[in-house]
RORO-698073 format. One record per residue (C-alpha): residue in one letter; x, y, z; residue number from 1. Coordinates in steps of 0.25 Angstrom, whole numbers, m for minus. Layout:
// residues N
> type,xx,yy,zz,seq
> A,X,Y,Z,NUM
...
***
This chain:
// residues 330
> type,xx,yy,zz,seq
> X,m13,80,33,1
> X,m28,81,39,2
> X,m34,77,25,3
> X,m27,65,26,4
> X,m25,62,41,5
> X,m10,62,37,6
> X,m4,61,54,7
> X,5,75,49,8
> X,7,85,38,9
> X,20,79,36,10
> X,15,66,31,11
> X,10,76,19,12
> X,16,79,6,13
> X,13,88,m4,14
> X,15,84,m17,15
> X,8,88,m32,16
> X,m4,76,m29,17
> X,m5,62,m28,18
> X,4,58,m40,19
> X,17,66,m33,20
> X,14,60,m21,21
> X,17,47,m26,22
> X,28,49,m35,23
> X,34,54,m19,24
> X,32,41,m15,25
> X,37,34,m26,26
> X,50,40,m27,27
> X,52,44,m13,28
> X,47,33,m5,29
> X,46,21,m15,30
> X,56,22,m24,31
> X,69,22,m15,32
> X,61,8,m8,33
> X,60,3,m23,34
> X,68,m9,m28,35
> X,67,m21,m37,36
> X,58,m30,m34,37
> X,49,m20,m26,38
> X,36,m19,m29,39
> X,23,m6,m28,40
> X,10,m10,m28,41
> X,m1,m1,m33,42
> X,m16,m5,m38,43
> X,m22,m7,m51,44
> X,m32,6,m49,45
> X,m20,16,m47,46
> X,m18,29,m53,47
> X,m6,32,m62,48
> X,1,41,m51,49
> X,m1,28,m41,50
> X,6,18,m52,51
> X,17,28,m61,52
> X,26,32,m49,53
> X,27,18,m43,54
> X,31,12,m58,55
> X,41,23,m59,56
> X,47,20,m46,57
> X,45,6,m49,58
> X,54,8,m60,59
> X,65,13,m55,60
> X,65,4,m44,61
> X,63,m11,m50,62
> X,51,m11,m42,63
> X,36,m17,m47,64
> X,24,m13,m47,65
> X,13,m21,m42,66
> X,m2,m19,m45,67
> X,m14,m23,m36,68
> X,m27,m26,m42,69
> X,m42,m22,m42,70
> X,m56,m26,m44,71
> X,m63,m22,m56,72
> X,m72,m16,m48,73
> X,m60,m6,m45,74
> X,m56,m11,m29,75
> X,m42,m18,m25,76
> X,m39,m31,m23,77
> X,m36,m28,m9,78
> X,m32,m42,m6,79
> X,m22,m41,m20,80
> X,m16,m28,m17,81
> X,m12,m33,m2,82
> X,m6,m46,m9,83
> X,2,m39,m17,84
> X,9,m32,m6,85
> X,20,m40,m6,86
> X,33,m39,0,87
> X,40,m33,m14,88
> X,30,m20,m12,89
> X,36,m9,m7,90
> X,24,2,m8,91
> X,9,1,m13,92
> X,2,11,m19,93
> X,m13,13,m20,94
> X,m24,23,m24,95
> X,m35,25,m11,96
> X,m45,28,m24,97
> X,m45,26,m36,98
> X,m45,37,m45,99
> X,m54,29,m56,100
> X,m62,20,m48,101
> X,m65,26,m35,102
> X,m61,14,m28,103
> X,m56,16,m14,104
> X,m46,6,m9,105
> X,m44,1,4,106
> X,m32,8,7,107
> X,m31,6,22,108
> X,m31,m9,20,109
> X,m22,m7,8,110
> X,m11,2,18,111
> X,m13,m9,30,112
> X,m9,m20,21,113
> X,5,m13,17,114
> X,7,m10,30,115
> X,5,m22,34,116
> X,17,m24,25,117
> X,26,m14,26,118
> X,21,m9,12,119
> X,20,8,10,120
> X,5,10,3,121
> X,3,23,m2,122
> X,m12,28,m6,123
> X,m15,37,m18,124
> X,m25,45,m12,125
> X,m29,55,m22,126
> X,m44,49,m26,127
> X,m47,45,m11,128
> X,m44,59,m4,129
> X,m56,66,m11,130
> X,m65,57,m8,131
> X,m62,49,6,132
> X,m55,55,19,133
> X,m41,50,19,134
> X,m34,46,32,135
> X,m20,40,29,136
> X,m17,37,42,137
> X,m30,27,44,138
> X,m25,21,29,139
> X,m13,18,34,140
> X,m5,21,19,141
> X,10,26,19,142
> X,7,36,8,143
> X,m6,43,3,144
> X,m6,52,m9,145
> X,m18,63,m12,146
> X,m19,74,m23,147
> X,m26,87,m21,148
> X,m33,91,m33,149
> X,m42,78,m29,150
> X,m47,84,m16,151
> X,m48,97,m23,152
> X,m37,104,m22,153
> X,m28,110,m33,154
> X,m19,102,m40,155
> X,m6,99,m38,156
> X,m8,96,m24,157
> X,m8,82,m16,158
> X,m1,75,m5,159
> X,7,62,m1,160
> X,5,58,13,161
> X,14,48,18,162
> X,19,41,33,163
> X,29,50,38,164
> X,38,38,38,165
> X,39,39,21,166
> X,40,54,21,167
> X,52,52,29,168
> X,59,41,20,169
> X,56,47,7,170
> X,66,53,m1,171
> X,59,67,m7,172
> X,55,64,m21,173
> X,58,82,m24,174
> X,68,90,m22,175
> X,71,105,m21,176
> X,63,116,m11,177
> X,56,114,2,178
> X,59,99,4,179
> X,75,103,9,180
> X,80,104,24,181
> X,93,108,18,182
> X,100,108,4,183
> X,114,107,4,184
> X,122,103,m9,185
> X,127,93,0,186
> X,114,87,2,187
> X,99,90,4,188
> X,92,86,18,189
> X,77,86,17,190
> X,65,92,24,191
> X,56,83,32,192
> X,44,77,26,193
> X,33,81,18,194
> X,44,94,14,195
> X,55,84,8,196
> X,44,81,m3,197
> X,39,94,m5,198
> X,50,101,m14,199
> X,48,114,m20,200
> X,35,124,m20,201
> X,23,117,m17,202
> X,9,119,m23,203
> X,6,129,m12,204
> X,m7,134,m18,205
> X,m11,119,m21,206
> X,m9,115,m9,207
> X,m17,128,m1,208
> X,m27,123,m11,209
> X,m26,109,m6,210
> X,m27,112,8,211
> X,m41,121,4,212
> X,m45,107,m4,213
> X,m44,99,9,214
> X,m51,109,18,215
> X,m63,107,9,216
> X,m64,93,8,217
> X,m62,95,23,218
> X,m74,105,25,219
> X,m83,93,17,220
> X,m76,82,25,221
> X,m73,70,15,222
> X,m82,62,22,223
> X,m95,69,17,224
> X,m89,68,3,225
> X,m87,56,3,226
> X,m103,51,8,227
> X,m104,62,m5,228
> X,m96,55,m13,229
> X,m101,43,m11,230
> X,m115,44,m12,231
> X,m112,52,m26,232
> X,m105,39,m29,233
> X,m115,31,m29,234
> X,m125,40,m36,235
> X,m115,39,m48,236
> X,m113,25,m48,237
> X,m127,23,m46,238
> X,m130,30,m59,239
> X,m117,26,m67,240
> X,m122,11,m67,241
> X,m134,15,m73,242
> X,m128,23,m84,243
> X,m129,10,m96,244
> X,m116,5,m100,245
> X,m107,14,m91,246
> X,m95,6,m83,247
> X,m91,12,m69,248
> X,m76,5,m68,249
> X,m73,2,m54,250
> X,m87,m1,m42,251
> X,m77,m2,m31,252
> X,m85,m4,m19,253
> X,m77,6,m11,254
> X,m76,19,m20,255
> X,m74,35,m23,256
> X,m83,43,m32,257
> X,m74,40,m44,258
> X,m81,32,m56,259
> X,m75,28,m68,260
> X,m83,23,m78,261
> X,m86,21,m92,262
> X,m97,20,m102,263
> X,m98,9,m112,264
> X,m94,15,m126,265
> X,m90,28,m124,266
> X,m75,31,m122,267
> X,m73,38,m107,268
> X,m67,50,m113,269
> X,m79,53,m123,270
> X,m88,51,m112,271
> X,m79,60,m103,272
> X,m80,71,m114,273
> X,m94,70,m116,274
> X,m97,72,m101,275
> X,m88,82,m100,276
> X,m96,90,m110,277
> X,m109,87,m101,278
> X,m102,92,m89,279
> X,m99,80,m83,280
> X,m84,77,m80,281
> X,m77,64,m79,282
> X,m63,59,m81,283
> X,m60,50,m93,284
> X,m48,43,m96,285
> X,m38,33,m86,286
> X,m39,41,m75,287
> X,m23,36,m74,288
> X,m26,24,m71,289
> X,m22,16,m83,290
> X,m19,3,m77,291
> X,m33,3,m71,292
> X,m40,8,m84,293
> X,m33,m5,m90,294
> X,m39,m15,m77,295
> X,m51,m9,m82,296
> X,m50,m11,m99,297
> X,m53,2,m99,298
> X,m46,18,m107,299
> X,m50,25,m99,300
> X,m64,29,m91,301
> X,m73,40,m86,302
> X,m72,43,m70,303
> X,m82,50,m64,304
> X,m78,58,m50,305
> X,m86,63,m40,306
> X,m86,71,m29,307
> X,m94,76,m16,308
> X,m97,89,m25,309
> X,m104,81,m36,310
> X,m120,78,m34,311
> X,m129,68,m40,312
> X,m134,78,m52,313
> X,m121,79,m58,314
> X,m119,63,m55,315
> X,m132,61,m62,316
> X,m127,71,m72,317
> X,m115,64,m77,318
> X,m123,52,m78,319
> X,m134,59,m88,320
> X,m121,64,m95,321
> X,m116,51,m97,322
> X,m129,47,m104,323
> X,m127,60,m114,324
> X,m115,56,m117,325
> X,m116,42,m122,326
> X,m127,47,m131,327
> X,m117,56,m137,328
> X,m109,45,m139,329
> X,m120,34,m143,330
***
């Protein structure tokens, strides 16, 4: 709740990470809202676990889903994305990061103009909370979703913050131990919120290991990270747009240290593999984000991730190593 500025421990659910998170609000709180004729809206830049659960709800409501757009340069379309808030939307749904491009949407602009009507916003936050201090009180959303093992905590952690208000509507999405007040055959009353979406054994060791995760981060302090960051940032874009035909998907003005890229000729997972065996790791592949692989024209890409850990030699490292590698290849 401090990590997050949350205003009480009770606005915090434990759940299995960001993807649980939102299945709870799909089916607890959107679903019995749902009908024909209703509508979600998410963005192009999503990840799969901020797109699948709406489509299944939207399924099995009659409701649509609604897609704002973005830039090629990887920003939304901030003035498309409040005109399609229409009266039909019943919840939107956006990444504060995104997991392939970095970009860093306005989400405090984003949440003043679904309050402005009436409109829930909740915030996949599980590439923003490693990298930039997170206060949902000053964002102003109604729910924000973050997964442990990005902050560096085991995994099979994360949480789903949300306006007390929600917690006490929503129907619980489990059933079974530690989320009862009583169980009668008769009928079950349920325990207040966050317990009535906490059935059964929690990760307990996950979760110790959680709490130890934040009280490093806490000892750093993010913002010291993130001037870190940033300043590895632009040492890596520096050098990557030096590096002949390699393609950096995504300038977004406002960003994190997450780079996709690619490099003209050589598929992203032989690259990938080849980098690997030069000690340099780097994620191939859609990063589940299909439908923004397909805005792009592109498979699949390479995403290189940094950290405040990571230092200019190994930076300068992976670019020597991409050099190696397209000779291989050549």
């Amino acid at each position: 709740a401090r990590f997050i500025n949350a205003a009480s421990r009770d606005e915090i659910v434990f759940t299995s990470g960001t993807t649980q998170a939102i299945n709870l609000v799909a089916y607890s709180h959107a679903l019995p809202r749902l009908q024909p004729g209703d509508t979600i809206l998410v963005t192009q830049m999503e990840h799969h676990a901020n797109i699948v659960p709406w489509q299944l709800v939207c399924e099995r409501s009659g409701a649509t889903l609604k897609v704002a757009p973005i830039t090629h340069s990887g920003e939304l379309i901030v003035e498309r994305f409040v005109e399609l808030l229409t009266p039909e939307v019943r919840l939107a749904a956006v990444t504060h990061v995104s997991n392939v491009l970095g970009t860093v949407n306005p989400v405090a602009t984003l949440a003043r103009e679904c309050r402005r009507r009436g409109i829930p916003l909740l915030v996949d936050g599980s590439q923003a909370a490693p990298h930039l201090p997170i206060d949902v009180r000053a964002l102003g959303c109604d729910f924000y979703a973050l997964t442990g093992h990005k902050l560096f905590a085991p995994t099979g952690t994360g949480l789903l913050w949300a306006r007390r208000g929600h917690l006490d509507a929503m129907p619980p999405f489990f059933g079974g131990g530690e989320m009862i007040r009583e169980v009668r055959f008769e009928g079950t009353s349920f325990a207040d919120p966050p317990h009535k979406f906490e059935a059964g054994t929690p990760n307990i060791a996950g979760f110790v290991g959680f709490g130890a995760a934040l009280d490093y981060i806490d000892s750093i302090g993010l913002d010291r990270m993130a001037a870190r960051e940033h300043e590895l940032l632009a040492h890596a874009l520096e050098a990557m747009r030096k590096v002949p035909g390699l393609r950096i998907i995504g300038e977004a003005r406002d960003r994190v240290p997450v780079i996709a890229f690619l490099v003209d000729g050589v598929h992203a997972h032989d690259l990938a593999t080849l980098l690997d065996h030069e000690g340099v790791a780097v994620r191939s592949g859609h990063h589940c984000a299909h439908p923004l692989m397909q805005y792009y024209g592109v498979p699949a890409t390479l995403r290189a991730s940094l950290a405040f850990y990571n230092t200019h030699a190994e930076i300068d490292a992976f670019i020597a190593a991409i050099g190696r590698a397209r000779k291989l290849l050549a």
